[in-house]
Structures are given as structure tokens and as C-alpha cells.
C-alpha positions in Angstrom: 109.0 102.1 118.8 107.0 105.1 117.8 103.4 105.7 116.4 103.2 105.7 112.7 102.4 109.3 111.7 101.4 110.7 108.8 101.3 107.9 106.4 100.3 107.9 103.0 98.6 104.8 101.2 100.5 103.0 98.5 97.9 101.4 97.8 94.3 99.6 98.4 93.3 95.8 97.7 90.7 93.2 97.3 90.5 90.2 99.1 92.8 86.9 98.4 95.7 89.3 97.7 98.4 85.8 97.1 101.8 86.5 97.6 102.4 85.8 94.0 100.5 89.0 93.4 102.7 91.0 96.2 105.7 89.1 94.8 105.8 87.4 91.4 107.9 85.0 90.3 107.1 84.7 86.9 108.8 86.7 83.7 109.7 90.4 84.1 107.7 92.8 81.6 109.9 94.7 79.3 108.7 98.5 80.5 108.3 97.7 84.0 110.4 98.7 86.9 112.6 95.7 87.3 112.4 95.1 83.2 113.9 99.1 82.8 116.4 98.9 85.4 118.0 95.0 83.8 118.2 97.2 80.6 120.1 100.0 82.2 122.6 97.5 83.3 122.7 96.4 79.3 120.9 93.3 79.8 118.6 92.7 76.9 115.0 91.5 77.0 116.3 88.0 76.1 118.2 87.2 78.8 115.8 88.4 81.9 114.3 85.5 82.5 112.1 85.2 85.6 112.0 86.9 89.2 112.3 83.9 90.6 115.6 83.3 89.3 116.7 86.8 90.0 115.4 86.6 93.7 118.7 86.9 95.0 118.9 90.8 93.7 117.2 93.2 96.4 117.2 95.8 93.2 115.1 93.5 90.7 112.7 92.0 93.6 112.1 95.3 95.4 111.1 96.4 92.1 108.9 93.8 91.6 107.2 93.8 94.5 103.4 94.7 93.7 104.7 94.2 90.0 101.9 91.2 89.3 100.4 92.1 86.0 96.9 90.8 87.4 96.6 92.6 90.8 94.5 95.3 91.2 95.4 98.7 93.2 91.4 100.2 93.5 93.7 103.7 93.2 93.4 103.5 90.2 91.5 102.0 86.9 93.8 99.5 85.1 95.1 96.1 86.4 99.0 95.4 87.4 101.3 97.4 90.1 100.2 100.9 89.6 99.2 103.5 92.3 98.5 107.1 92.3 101.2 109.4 93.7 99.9 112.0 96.7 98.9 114.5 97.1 98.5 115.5 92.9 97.2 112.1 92.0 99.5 111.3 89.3 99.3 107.3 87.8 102.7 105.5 88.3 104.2 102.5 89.3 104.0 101.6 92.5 107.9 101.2 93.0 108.1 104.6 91.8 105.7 106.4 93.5 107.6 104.4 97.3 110.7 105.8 95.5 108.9 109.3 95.7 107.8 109.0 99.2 111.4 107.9 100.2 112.5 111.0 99.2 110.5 113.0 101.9 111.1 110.1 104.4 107.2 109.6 104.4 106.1 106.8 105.8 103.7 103.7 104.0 100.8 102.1 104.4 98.4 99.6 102.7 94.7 98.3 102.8 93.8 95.1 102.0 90.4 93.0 102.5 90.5 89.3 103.7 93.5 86.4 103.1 95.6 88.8 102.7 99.2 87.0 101.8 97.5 83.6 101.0 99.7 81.3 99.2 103.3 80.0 99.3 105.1 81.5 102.3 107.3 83.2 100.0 109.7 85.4 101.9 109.9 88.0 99.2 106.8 89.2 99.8 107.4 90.7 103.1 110.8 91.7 102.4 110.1 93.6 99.3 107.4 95.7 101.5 109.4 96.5 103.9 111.8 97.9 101.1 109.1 100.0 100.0 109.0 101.9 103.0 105.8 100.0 104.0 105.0 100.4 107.8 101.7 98.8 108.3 99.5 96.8 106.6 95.9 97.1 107.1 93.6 93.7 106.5 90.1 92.5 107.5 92.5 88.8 107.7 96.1 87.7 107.3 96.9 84.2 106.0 99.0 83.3 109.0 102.7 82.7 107.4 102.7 86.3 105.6 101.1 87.6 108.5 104.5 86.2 110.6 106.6 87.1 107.8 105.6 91.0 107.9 106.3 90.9 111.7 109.5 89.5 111.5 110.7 92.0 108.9 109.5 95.1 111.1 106.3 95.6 109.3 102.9 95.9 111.5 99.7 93.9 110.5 96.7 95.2 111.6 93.5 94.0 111.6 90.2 95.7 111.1 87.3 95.3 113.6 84.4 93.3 112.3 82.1 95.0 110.0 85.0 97.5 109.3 86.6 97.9 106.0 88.1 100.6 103.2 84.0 100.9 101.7 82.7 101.5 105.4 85.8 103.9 106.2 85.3 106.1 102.9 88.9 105.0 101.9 90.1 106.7 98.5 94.1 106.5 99.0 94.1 110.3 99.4 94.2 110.4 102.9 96.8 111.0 105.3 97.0 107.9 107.6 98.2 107.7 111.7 98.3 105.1 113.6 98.6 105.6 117.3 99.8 103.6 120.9 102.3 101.7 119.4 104.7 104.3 121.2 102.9 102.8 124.2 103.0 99.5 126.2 102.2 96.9 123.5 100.5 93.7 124.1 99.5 90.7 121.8 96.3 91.9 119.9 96.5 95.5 121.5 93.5 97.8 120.1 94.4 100.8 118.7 93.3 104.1 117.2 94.1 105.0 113.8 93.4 108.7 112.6 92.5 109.2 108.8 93.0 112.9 108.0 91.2 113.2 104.3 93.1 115.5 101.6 90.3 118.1 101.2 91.5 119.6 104.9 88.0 118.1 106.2 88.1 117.0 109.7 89.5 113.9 110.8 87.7 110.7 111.5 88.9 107.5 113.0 88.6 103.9 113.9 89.7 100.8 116.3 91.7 98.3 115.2 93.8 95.3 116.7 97.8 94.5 116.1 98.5 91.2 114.9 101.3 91.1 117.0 99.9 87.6 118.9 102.2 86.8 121.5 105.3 88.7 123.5 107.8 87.1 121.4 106.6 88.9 118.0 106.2 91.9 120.0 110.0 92.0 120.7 110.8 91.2 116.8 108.2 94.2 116.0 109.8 96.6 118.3 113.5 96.1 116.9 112.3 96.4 113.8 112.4 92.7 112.6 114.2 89.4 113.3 117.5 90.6 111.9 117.6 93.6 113.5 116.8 91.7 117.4 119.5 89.5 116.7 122.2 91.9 115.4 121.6 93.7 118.9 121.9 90.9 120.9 125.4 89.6 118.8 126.1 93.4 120.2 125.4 93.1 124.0 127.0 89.8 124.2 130.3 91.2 122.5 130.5 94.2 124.5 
């Protein structure tokens, strides 16, 4: 596993981000990304229906993943799943802009304030992050089944020190994010330094935070990237 270098931020929450705001499950808006692409298939507005009862299609749910109509990315100044693309600052979805940043194989990241993932342990919700290219995801608390979740799909929770959030950092989502000693020895709650390099060529500044990796057995999902990817390597050994 190596350190997460050079991350851009998708995007910056409140507190009691639910995982019906990561992941809806409610209908799909005509002109957003999931909506557009069901049309480009030549399925009309009429027969959408919900993401819930499309959650079976990686395209529609990855698309709809920070799709809520009601959450709020502090990027920018309207409601619902819009971020600001790096480093020009142009408005867009948020599935769009991950599409972008996919491109350039640049990695993810997201700040959040406290309870993050509260809510129904709904799987999509971690899956559709991970999708996005999201490699970490920065909270002052995880509710603890989304916080489980994102470690067994390869994505990294980290926690912020107390008294230590986005306002105190000086957080804007134009900063270039690193995140450093996960290439080292990892250990349940390990602190670690993360480097936030602004966009104005300042000098960097950084801060201590702890992995919510919280015991050796999450560690091992987290360092094969996920659950799935553990046990595919193990079917391996044991067939070879």
C-alpha cells in the first residue's frame, strides 16, 4: 500500500452527512448524471423510476453517488451533487468532475465534519466512492457501519484530531492533498501526517490525524484494497 499523493478534493461537507445524501435512493432528476445517461440508452423520463430499483447498475449508482438533491458541497453555492473542478474552478457535477480526474489518474479525497455516513448501512454508499476514485475520507466522526463499509471497499477513513477541522485548516477544495505513512507499518488508529499544498504555490502546511483502521483484521482488508480484492488473492494462493 502506498501514501496517497497528490490528491485533489471532490468535495467538502457538513456534519450528519446520511448515506441517503452519499447515496440516494429516491427518483433520478431528468438532467442529472444518471437521469442523462438512462436517456442515452432511450429510456424516457417515464420509465426511470428510482435508484433504488436500479441499484443493481454500477453505471446509474456510481452516477448517483453524491447525486442527493439536498446535500451541500461548501465548493460551491447551490445545494445537490455539485463540485468545482481543479485547478480552474469550473461548477459541475460531481460524477463529472471524478470522471475528469480519472482521466489524469489523480487521486480523491473528501472532508466531512461529524456522523459522517449516519443512517441505513446502505452498501452503495461506499461502493459508489470508491468508483469515484475516492481514496480517503476525511471526518471529525464516522457512524460506525459506513465507517466499516469504506474500509472494506479499499477506501481509508481518517479522522481528525480534536479541535481540528476544514474552518481551523483553511480548507477551500483548492488544495492539493497528501497523505503520508500509510506506505509504512500500519497499526489500528496509526497517526499520521497529511500535507495540504494550497493552489496559490504558497508553502505547505500540515496536520495529525488518526486511521480508522481499528483492528489488524481491517488493516489487512485496507491494504488489498477491500474485502473482494483479499479474498480473490487468497482463492489464488490456495489454487496455485
Amino acid at each position: 500500500m502506498s501514501d496517497v499523493e497528490n490528491a485533489k478534493i471532490l468535495a467538502i461537507f457538513g456534519d450528519t452527512i446520511t448515506t441517503d445524501h452519499i447515496s440516494p435512493a429516491g427518483a433520478i432528476p431528468v438532467d442529472s448524471p444518471a437521469g442523462v445517461y438512462l436517456q442515452e440508452l432511450g429510456i424516457v423520463p417515464e420509465e426511470f423510476n428510482s435508484y433504488g430499483s436500479r441499484r443493481g447498475n454500477h453505471e446509474v449508482m456510481m452516477r448517483g453517488t453524491f447525486g442527493n438533491i439536498r446535500i451541500r458541497n461548501q465548493m460551491v453555492d447551490k445545494d445537490g451533487g455539485f463540485t468545482r473542478l481543479m485547478p480552474d474552478g469550473e461548477v459541475m457535477s460531481i460524477y463529472d468532475a471524478a470522471m475528469q480526474y480519472k482521466k489524469s489518474d489523480t487521486p480523491l479525497v473528501i472532508f466531512a465534519g461529524e456522523d459522517y455516513g449516519t443512517g441505513s448501512s446502505r452498501d452503495w454508499a461506499a461502493k459508489g466512492t470508491l468508483l469515484l476514485g475516492v481514496k480517503a475520507v476525511f471526518a471529525k466522526s464516522f457512524e460506525r457501519i459506513h465507517r466499516s463499509n469504506l474500509v472494506g471497499m479499499g477506501v481509508l477513513p481518517v479522522q481528525f484530531e480534536p479541535g481540528i477541522d476544514v474552518t481551523s485548516l483553511g480548507i477551500d477544495g483548492s488544495e492539493t492533498i497528501t497523505i503520508n505513512g500509510l506506505a509504512d507499518e500500519l497499526t489500528p488508529g496509526k497517526k499520521i501526517t497529511v500535507t495540504v499544498q494550497p493552489k496559490e504555490g504558497n508553502n505547505p502546511s500540515s496536520f495529525m490525524a488518526s486511521v480508522r483502521l481499528d483492528n489488524p483484521l481491517e488493516i489487512e482488508y485496507y491494504r488489498h484494497g477491500g474485502i473482494l480484492h483479499k479474498v480473490l488473492r487468497q482463492m489464488l494462493a490456495t489454487s496455485s
